[in-house]
N, C-alpha and C positions, 0 to 999 in steps of 0.2 A: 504494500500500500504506500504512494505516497505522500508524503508530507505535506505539512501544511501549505499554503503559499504565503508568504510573508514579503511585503516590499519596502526597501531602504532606501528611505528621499536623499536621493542622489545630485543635490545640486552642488554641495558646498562639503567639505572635512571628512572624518576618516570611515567614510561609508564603505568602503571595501572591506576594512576589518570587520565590521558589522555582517556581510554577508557571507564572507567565510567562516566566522562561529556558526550562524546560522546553518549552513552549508553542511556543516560540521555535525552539527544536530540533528539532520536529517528533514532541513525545512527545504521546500523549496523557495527562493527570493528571485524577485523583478527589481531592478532598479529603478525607481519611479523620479523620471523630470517634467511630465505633462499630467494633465489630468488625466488621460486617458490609460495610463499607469497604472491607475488606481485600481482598475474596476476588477473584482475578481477577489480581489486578496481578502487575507481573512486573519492579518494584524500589520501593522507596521513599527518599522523604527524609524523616529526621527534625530538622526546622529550630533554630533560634536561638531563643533567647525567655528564658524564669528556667526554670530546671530544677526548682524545686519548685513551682513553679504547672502547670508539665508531668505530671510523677509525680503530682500529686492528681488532675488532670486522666483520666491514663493510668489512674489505680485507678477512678474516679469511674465511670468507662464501660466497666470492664473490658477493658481490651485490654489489659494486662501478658503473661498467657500466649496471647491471640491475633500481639501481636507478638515472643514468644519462637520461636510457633510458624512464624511466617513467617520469621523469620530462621536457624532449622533447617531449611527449608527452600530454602537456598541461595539465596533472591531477593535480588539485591544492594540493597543498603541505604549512604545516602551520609548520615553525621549532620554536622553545625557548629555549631557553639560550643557549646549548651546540648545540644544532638543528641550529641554525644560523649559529653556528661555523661551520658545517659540510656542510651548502649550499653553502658558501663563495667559492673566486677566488680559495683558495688553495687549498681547501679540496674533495670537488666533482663539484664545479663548476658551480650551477646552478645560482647564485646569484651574480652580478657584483656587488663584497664587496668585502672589505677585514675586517673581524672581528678582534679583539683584546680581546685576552683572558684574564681572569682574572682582566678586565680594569678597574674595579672599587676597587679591592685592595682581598685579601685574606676573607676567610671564615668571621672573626673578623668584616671587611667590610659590611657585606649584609647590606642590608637595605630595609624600602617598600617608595613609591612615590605615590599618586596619579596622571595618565595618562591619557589626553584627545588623543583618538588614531585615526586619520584621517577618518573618515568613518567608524567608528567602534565605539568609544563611542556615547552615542544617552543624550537626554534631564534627564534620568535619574542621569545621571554627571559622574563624572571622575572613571577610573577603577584602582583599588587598584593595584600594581605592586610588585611581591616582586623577586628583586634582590640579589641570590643568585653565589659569587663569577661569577658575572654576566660581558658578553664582551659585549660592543661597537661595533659600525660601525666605522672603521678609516678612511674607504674611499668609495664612491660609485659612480659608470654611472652613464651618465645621464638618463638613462632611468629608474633608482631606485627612485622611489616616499618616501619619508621622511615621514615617521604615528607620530612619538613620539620623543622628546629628553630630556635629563635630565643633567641638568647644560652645556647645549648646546651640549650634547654628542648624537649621534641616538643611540636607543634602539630601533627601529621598522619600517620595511621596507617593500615596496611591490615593486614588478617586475612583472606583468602581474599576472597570477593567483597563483605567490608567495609569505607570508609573513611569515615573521620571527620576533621576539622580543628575548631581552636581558632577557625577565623575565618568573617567571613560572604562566601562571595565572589558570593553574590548581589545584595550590592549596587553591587558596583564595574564590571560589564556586561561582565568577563571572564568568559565561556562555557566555559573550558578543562576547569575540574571535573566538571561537568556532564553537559560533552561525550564528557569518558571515563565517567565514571559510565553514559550511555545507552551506551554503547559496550558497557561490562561487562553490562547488561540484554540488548542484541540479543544478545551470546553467547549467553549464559547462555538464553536463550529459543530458539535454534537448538540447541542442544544436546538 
């Protein structure tokens, strides 16, 4: 049987790492740069990269309301770093947030943490996180569930079959996100 289909907006930052975990996992993945990308899949990830070369990008080719619409439509959706940025109140909306860019300080800044992340790390222990000129939660609903936080800041949040994280755990070859992420997909696709 296979896998799910799963597509990585492919306009901006390190989407390819994205698809090869996937890959990995046993999803199938579309690169999505037009709406017509969209149609079919049954989760996405919205990757890491600069979130304003993302947003010009997202207007450029018109998928702002083609990805509102996909995300009213209950297809789980898994954003990091700049992906957060872009679910948030201001940007497309899907995520009762408000992120804060750049919130942990400039490039100079990154750093890695280990992260126990609410229903997603398991007995194996904590998952390596590397924050890269990486935002914050400044503010969230109630109805946004809190996964992670670092120096009491949130780095990681869910909203129904939405999460998002401050970091990129696609490059550290921890599969753990991911793997729930296609987890939330097969549900959500059996259902």
């Amino acid at each position: 049987m296979a896998g799910p289909l799963v597509g990585v907006l492919a306009l901006q930052g390190d989407f390819g790492a994205h698809t090869r975990m996937l890959r990995a996992l046993g999803a199938g993945v579309r690169e999505v740069r037009v709406p017509a990308d969209l149609e079919g899949l049954q989760g996405l990830v919205i990757p890491g990269g600069e979130s304003t070369t993302m947003t010009l990008g997202i207007a450029r080719e018109g998928l702002e309301r083609p990805l509102q619409d996909l995300a009213a439509s209950d297809v789980p959706l898994l954003g990091t770093c700049a992906g957060l940025i872009m679910l948030d109140r201001t940007h497309l909306g899907v995520l009762d947030v408000t992120a804060e860019r750049n919130a942990f300080g400039r490039q100079i800044r990154s750093f890695e943490a280990d992260l126990d992340l609410a229903g997603i790390t398991d007995e194996s222990g904590p998952m390596r996180a590397v924050f890269i000129r990486a935002p914050w939660v400044a503010e969230h609903g109630p109805d946004v569930e809190v996964l992670a936080a670092v120096d009491g800041h949130v780095v990681a949040v869910r909203q129904g079959d939405v999460v998002a994280v401050s970091f990129h755990p696609e490059i550290t070859g921890d599969d753990r996100l991911h793997a729930a992420f296609l987890d939330r997909v097969r549900a959500r696709a059996g259902r």
